[in-house]
N, C-alpha and C positions, 0 to 999 in steps of 0.2 A: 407302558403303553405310549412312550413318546412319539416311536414315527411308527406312520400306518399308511397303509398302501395310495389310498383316495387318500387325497385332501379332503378334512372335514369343514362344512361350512361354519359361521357361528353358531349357528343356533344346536350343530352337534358338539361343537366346545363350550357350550354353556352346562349340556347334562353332563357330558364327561369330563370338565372338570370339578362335578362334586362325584363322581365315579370311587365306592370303595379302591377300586384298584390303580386309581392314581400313585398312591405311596407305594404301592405296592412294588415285587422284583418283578419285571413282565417274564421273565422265564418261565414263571411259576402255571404262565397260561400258555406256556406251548409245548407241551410235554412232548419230548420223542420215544415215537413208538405209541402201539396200541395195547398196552398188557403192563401188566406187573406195574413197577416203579413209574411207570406212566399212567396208568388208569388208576394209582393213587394220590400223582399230582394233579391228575384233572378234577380227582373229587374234589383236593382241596383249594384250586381254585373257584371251581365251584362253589365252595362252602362258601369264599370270598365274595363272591358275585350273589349267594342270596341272603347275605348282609346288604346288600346294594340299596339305595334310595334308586338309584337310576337302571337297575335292573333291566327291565320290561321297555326301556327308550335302548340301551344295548343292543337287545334281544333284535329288537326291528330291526337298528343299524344294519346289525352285522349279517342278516337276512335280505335285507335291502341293497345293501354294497357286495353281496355272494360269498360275505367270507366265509373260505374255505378250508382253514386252517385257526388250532388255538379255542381256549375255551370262550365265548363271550355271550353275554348274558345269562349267565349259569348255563349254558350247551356247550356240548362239544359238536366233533365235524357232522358225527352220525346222527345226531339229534338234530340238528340244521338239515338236513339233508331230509329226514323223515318229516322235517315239518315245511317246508318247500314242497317235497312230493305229494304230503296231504294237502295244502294249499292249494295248489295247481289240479288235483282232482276236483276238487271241490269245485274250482273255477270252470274244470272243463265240464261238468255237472250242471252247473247253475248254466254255460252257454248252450249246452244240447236241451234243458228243458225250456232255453228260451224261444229256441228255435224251434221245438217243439211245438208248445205253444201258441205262438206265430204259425206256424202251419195250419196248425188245428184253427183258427180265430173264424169267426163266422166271416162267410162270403167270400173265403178263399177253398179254391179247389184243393184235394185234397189229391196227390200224387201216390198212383197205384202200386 
């Protein structure tokens, strides 16, 4: 995990480097391909990452910076992707009931 795309600020080099997969070969978290011999090196990074003390600060990271690639925070690409998608439902949920809401609030007209 030496060079990563973004520069991380300090305060992401302080969790990552007590990160199990500091020692680790960074190969091991970029598997090529999607099957076979690669969806058994993602579990076993995986395994690595939920050993992690910093698991769950990973996890954000690498959701927060869009990584797109590689396993991190115990996830892989598909897992990142399905939790961004639920994420952002979520979000667009919470702003249509707020708006909602707003609509509805007394002493506002209410649009036919």
């Amino acid at each position: 995990m030496d060079q990563l795309d973004i520069a991380p600020d300090a305060e992401t080099w302080q969790w990552l480097s007590r990160a199990a997969c500091v020692d680790a070969d960074p190969e091991l978290f970029f598997p090529v391909g999607e099957s076979g011999p690669a969806n058994e090196q993602a579990e076993r990074a995986k395994q690595v990452c939920h050993g992690c003390p910093v698991e769950k600060q990973c996890l954000e990271w690498a959701l927060n910076t869009n990584r797109t690639s590689g396993v991190w925070g115990g996830t892989d690409e598909e897992e990142r992707r399905k939790l961004r998608r639920r994420h952002d439902r979520r979000r667009s949920a919470q702003g249509t009931q707020a708006r909602t809401r707003q609509q509805s609030a007394p002493g506002r007209s209410r649009r036919p």
